[in-house]
C-alpha positions in Angstrom: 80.2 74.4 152.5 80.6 76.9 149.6 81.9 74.9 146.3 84.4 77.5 146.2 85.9 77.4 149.6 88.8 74.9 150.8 88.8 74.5 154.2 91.5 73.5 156.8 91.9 69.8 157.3 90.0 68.8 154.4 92.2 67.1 152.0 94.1 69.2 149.6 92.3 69.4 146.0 93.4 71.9 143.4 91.1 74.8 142.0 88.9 75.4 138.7 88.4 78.9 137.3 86.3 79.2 134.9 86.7 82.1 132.6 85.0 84.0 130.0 87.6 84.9 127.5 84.9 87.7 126.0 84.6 87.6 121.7 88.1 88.0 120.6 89.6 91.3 121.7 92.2 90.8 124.7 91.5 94.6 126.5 87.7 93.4 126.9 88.5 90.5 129.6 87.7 91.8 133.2 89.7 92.8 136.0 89.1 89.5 137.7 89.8 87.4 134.7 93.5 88.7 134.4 93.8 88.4 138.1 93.2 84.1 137.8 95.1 84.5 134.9 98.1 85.2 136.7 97.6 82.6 139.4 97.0 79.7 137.2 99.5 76.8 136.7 97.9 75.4 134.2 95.5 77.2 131.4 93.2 74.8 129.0 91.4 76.5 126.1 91.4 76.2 122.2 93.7 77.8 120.6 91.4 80.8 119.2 90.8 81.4 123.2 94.6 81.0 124.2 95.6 83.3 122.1 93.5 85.8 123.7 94.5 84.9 127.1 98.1 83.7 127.1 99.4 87.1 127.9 98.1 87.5 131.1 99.1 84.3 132.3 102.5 83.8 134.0 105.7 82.5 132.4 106.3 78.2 132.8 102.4 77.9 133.0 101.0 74.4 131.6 99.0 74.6 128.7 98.1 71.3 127.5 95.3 71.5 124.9 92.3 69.3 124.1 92.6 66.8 122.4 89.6 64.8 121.1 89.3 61.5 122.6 88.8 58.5 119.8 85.8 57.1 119.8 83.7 56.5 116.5 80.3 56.3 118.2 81.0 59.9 119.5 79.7 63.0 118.4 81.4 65.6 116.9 81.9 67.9 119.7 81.4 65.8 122.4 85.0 63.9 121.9 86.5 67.8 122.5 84.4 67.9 125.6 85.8 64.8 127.3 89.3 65.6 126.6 88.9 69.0 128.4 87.1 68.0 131.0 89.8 64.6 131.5 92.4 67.5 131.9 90.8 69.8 134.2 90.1 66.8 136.6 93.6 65.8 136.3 95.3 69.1 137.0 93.2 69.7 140.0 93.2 66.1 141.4 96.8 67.2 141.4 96.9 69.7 143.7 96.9 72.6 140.6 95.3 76.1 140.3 93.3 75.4 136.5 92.1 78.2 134.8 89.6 77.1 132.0 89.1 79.4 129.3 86.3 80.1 127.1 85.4 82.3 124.4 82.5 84.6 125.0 80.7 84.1 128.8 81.1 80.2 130.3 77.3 80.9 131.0 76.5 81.2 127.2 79.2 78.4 126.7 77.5 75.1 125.3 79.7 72.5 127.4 81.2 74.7 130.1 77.7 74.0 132.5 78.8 69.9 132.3 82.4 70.6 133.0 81.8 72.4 136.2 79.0 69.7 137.4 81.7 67.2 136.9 83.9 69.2 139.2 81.3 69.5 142.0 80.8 65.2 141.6 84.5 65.1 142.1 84.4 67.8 145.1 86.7 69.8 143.5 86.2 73.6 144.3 85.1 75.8 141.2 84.3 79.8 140.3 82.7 81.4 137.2 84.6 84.7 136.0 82.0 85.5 133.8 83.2 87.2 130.2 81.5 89.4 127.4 79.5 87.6 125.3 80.0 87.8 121.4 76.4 88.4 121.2 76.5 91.4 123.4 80.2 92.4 122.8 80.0 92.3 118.4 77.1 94.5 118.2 78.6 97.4 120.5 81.8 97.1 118.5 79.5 97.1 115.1 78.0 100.6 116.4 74.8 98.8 116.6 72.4 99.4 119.8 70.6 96.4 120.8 67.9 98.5 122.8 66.7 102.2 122.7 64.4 104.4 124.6 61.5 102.7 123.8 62.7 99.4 125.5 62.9 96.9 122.7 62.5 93.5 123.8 65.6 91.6 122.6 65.9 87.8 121.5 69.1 85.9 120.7 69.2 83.2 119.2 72.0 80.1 117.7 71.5 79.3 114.4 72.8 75.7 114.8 70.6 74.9 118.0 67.7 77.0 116.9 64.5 75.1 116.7 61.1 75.5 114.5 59.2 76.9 117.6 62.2 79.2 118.2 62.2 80.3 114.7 58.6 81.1 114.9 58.4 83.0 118.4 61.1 85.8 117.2 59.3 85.7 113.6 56.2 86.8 115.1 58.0 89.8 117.2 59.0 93.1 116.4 61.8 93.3 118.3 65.4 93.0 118.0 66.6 89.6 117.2 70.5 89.0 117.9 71.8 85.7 115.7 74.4 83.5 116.2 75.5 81.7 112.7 78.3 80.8 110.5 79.2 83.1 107.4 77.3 80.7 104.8 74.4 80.0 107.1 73.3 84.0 107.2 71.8 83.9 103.7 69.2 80.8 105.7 68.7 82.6 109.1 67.3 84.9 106.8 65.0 82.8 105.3 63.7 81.4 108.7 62.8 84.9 109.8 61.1 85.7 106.5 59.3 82.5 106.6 58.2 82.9 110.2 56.9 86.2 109.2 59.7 89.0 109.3 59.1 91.5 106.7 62.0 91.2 104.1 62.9 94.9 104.2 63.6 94.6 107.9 67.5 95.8 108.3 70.2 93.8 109.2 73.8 93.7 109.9 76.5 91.1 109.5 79.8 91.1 111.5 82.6 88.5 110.8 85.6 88.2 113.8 83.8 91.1 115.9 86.2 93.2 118.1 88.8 92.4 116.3 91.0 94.4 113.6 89.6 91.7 111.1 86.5 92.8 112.0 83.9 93.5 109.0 80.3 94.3 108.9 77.8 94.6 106.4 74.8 96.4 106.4 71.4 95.0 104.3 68.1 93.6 105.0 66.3 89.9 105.2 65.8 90.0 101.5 69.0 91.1 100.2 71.9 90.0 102.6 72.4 86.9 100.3 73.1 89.4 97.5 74.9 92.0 99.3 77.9 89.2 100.7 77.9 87.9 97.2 78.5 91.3 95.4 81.1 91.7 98.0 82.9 88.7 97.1 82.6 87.5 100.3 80.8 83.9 100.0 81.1 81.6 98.3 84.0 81.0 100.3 86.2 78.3 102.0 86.1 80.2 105.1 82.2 80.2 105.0 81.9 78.2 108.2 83.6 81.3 110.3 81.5 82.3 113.0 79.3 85.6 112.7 77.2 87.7 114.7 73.9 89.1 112.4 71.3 92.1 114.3 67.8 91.7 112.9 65.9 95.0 114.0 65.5 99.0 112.8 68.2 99.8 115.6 70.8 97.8 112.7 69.6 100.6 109.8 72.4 101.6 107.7 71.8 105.2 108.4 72.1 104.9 112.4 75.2 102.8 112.1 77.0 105.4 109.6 77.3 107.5 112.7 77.5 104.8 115.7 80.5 102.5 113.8 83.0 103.5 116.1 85.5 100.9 116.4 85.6 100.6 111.7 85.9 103.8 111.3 89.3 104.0 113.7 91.6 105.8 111.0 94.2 103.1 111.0 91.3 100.4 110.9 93.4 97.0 110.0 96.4 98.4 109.0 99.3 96.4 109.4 102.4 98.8 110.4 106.1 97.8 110.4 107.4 99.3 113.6 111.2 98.7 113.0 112.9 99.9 115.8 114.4 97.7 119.1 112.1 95.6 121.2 112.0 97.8 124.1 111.3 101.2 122.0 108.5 99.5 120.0 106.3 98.8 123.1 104.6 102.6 123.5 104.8 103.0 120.3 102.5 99.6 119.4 100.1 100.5 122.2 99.3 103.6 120.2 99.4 102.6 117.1 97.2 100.2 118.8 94.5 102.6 119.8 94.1 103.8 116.2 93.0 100.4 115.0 96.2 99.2 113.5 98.0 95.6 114.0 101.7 96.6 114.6 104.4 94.1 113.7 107.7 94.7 115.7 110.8 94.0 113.7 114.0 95.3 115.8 116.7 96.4 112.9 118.8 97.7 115.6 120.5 95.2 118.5 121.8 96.6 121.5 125.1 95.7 122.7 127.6 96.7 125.6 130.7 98.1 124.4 133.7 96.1 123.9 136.1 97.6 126.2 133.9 98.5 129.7 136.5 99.9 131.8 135.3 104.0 130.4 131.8 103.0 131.6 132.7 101.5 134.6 135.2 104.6 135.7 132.5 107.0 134.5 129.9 105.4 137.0 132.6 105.4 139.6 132.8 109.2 139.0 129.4 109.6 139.4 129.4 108.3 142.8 132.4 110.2 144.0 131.1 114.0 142.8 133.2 113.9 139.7 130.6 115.1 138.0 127.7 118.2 138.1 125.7 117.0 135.2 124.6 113.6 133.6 122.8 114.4 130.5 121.0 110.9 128.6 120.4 111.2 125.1 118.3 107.9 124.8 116.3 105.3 126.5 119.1 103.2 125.9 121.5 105.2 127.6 119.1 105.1 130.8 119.2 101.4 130.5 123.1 101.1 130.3 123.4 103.5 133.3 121.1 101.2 135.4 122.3 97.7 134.8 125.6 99.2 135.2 124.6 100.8 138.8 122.6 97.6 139.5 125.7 95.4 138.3 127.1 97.6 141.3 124.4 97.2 143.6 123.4 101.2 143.3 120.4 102.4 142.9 118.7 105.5 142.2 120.5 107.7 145.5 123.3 107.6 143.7 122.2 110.7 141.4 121.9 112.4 144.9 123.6 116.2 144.1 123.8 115.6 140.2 121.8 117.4 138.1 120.4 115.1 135.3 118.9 116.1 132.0 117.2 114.0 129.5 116.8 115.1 125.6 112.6 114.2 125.2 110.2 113.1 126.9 110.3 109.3 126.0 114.1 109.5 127.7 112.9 111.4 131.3 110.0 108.6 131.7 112.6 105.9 131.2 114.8 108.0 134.1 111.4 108.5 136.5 110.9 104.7 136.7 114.3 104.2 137.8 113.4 106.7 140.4 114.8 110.3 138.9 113.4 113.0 138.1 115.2 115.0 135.4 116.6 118.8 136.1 116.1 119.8 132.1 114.4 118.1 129.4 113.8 120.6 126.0 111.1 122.6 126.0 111.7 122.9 122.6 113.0 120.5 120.1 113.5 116.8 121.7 116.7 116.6 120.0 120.4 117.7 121.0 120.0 120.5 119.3 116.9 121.4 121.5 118.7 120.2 124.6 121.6 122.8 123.8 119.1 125.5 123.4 118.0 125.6 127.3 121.4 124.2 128.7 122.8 127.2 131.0 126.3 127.7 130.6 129.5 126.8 132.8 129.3 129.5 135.5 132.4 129.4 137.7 130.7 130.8 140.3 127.6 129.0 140.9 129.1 125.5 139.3 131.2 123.9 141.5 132.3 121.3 139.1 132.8 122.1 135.3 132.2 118.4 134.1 129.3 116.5 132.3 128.8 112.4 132.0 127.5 111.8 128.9 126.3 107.9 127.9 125.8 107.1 124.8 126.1 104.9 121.5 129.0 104.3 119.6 127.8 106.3 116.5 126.0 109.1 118.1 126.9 112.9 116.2 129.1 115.5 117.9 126.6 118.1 118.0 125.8 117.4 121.9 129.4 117.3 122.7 130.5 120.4 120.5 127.9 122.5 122.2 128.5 121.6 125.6 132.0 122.4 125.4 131.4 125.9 123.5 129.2 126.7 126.9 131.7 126.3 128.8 131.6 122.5 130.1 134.4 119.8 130.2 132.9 116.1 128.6 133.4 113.1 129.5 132.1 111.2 126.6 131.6 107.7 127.0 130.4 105.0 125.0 127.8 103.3 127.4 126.4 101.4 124.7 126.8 99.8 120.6 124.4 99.8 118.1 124.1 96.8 115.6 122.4 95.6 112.9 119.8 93.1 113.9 119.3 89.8 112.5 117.2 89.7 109.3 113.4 89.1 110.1 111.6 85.4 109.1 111.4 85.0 105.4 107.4 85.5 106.0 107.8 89.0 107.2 110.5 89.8 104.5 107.8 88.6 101.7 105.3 90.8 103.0 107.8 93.8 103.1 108.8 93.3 100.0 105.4 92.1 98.3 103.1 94.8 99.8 101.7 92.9 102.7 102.5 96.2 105.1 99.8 99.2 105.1 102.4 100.9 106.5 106.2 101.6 108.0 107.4 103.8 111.1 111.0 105.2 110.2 112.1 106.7 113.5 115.4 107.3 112.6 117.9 106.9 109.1 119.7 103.9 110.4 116.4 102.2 110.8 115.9 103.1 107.0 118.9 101.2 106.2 118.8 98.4 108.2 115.6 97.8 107.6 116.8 97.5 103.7 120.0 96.0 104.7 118.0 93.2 106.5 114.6 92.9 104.7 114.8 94.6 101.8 112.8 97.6 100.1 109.0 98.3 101.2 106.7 98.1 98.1 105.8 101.1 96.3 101.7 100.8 98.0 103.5 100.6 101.4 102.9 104.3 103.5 106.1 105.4 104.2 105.9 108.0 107.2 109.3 109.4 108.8 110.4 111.6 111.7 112.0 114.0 110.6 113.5 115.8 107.2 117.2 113.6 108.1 115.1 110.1 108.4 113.1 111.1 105.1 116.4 112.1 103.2 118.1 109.0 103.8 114.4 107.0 102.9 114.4 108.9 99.3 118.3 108.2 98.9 117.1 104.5 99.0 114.3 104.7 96.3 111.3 105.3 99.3 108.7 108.1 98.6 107.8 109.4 101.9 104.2 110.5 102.9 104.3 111.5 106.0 106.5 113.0 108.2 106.2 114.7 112.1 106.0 117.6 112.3 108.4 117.5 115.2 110.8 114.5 116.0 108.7 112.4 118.5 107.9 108.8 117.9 104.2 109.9 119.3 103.8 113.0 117.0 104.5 110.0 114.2 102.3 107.9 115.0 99.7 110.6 115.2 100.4 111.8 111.9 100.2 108.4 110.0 96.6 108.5 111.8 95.8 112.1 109.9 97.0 110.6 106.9 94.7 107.5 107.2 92.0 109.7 108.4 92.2 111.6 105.5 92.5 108.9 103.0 89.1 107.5 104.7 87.4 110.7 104.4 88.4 111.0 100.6 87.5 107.6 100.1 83.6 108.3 100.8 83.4 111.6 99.5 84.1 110.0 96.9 82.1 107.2 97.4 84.5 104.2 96.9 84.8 101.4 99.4 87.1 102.1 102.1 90.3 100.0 101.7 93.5 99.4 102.9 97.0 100.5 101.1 98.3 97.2 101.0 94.7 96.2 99.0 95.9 98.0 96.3 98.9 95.5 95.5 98.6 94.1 92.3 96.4 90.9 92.5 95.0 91.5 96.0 91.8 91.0 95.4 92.0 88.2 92.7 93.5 86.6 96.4 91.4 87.8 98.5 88.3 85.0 99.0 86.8 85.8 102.8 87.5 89.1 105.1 
């Protein structure tokens, strides 16, 4: 019988996955590994792990973590190793679907390989998703090339395991040598591979919390990496014992890794960017920000709310349904949002637009209208703005408009410039408050400090009410803080309250933001070696930043 297989009649046991978590970066675990994810009722890892994972699993699952058994006469590790294996057994005695994380691949794991034999004693079924392994994984993300056309052999080796024979073997070779270490134990690997007869001018990278957006690397050889990490204030530190990834080998020369470092050079590398706008709107925005190397940090200054009095909204929806209308025009993905719980509140659905034409002001407001299952008449194909919306609405034609009236949904404080332009074309409004905008609650005092003290590279202003409730609630950015806005109104209202804006869009789309704070970064990068300084951060320019600053 396969160990994997349950079979009818046998008694019912529960299930082990066990999954390689890859080194660190959540978009690098496989297809597979998100699919067990989901399925698992209970999920044991360490916590460096579960952060990576915890995403993918579903809401209400179990995750109880290891704790290490007491026992004196135990090792270090091996306490850790009980604990997790106790709670594996248990949840699948139980009947339970366990997925067991790990970082890296559970074949490179150290105690993962015991675990699953005590499975298969107990009869418990088991798989392997295997994962990335940091040793594999850190260098691509370092733009360093473990092999090359010439098909150098490649050894990897862990520091802490590493015997004197090992040490030896890849001393003697010529070939690429891939080391697993802590931060304060490089400057020694070093001096094993010397000693076993590396030549000390042979290059070599180091590479703290690979695939990561804390991820640093260093470029120097056997004889000088000691130096290098000290000069860049790196060690001594109390965060020496951080786990690193070093490449021994001419494939790790600083030359070839100025044009491979893909994932460093990103032009938003590590920035942290305030996103302030609601939950919901932040998501795409993130995911790009994402993609240029930046950590976003969502704080919603805006809180939607239903309007007090619902009866307009709820006759407005009636009139939809009955043909009062011949257009519905939505101004925000808000308004989309309002109109559907409203139509689901009624058990409608997407028919119900059947015969209307619809119209959405920019492009972020028609994708929120195609998942709900329309497909917008008109959207701009100028401006994404009312104003852009007016410019290619036809007007009120008696002839081929059978009804003269528009719905239009939207927040309390919207501007008249919709609703004044309609009506000079001809149409009749019914303009209806689907929707309130509030202040949101103040962030946590953590995220106020680090507005206020220069923690943020960087701020998103998508709009001048999220320029003063973001004041309102968490006070003024600091003055090293990148202020980008989008559009000539948002950037007004930022200057009114003491901000110097430095980028703006050069159209009003949260996208074409984004992408310009990317320019800017990608410029400041640029300038930055040109002119031959070290490539850092805006927020690293705060006064007493690096006095803090004691590991990467």
């Amino acid at each position: 019988m396969s160990p994997t297989s349950n079979l009818p009649g046998l008694p019912a046991h529960g299930h082990v996955t066990f999954l390689g978590a890859g080194p660190g970066d959540p978009g690098l675990l496989t297809l597979r590994a998100v699919e067990a994810l989901a399925r698992a009722d209970v999920l044991i890892a360490e916590p460096d792990v579960l952060d990576v994972v915890r995403a993918h699993a579903r809401g209400g699952v179990d995750t109880p973590h290891p704790q290490a058994v007491d026992d004196a006469s135990a090792t270090t590790d091996a306490p850790s190793l009980r604990a997790a294996t106790n709670l594996v057994m248990e949840a699948a005695r139980g009947g339970r679907r366990v997925v067991r994380a790990v970082g890296g691949d559970p074949g490179l794991d150290t105690y993962a390989a015991e675990e699953m034999l005590a499975c298969a004693a107990a009869g418990i079924s088991f798989e392997v998703v295997p994962g990335i392994a940091a040793a594999v994984g850190v260098p691509a993300y370092a733009g360093v090339p473990l092999r090359d056309a010439q098909g150098t052999d490649v050894r990897f080796v862990d520091a802490r395991t590493a015997s004197d024979r090992c040490w030896s073997e890849v001393g003697a070779s010529d070939g690429t040598v891939v080391v697993s270490t802590a931060l304060d134990s490089v400057a020694a690997a070093a001096g094993e591979l010397v000693a076993a007869g590396r030549k000390p001018d042979t290059p070599m990278t180091v590479t703290v919390a690979g695939t990561t957006t804390r991820q640093r690397t260093w470029t120097a050889t056997l004889g000088t990496i000691a130096q290098v990490l000290k000069q860049a204030k790196v060690l001594p530190s109390p965060d020496g014992g951080q786990p690193v990834i070093a490449v021994v080998g001419e494939r790790s020369a600083a030359a070839q890794r100025d044009q491979l470092s893909w994932f460093e050079s990103k032009p938003l590398f590590g920035w942290r960017v305030l996103v302030p706008r609601t939950k919901e709107q932040a998501a795409s925005l993130s995911d790009q920000l994402t993609s240029y190397g930046a950590v976003p940090h969502e704080v919603p200054t805006i809180a939607v709310e239903p309007p007090r009095t619902p009866q307009q909204m709820e006759r407005a929806v009636k009139g939809l349904v009955t043909g009062r209308y011949e257009w519905i025009a939505f101004t925000s993905v808000n308004a989309v949002k309002a109109v559907r719980e409203k139509f689901e509140e009624y058990g409608l659905d997407a028919r119900a637009f059947a015969g209307i034409k619809v119209a959405a002001v920019g492009e972020q407001t028609a994708a929120a209208l195609i998942a709900f299952g329309v497909k917008p008449d008109l959207v701009p194909s100028g401006e994404q703005s009312a104003a852009g919306l007016l410019e290619d609405w036809p007007p009120y034609d008696p002839v081929f408009d059978p009804i003269d009236r528009v719905f239009l949904p939207r927040a309390d404080i919207a501007t008249e410039t919709l609703v004044a332009g309609l009506i000079d074309l001809g149409w009749e409004v019914d303009d209806v408050t689907a929707y309130r905008t509030v202040r949101a609650s103040p962030p946590p005092a953590e995220t106020r400090e680090a507005i206020k003290g220069g923690g943020f590279d960087a701020v998103l202003f998508t709009s001048s009410s999220t320029v003063r409730n973001l004041v309102g609630i968490a006070g003024k950015p600091h003055n090293v803080t990148v202020i980008a806005c989008i559009g000539p109104a948002t950037a007004k209202t930022a200057e009114e309250h003491g901000l110097r804006v430095d980028v703006m869009a050069p159209e009003p789309s949260v996208h074409k933001l984004a992408e310009a704070l990317a320019e800017f970064g990608s410029r400041r990068r640029a300038a930055a070696l040109e002119a031959g300084d070290p490539v850092t951060r805006p927020s690293e320019r705060r006064p007493g930043s690096r006095r803090r600053r004691t590991a990467p």
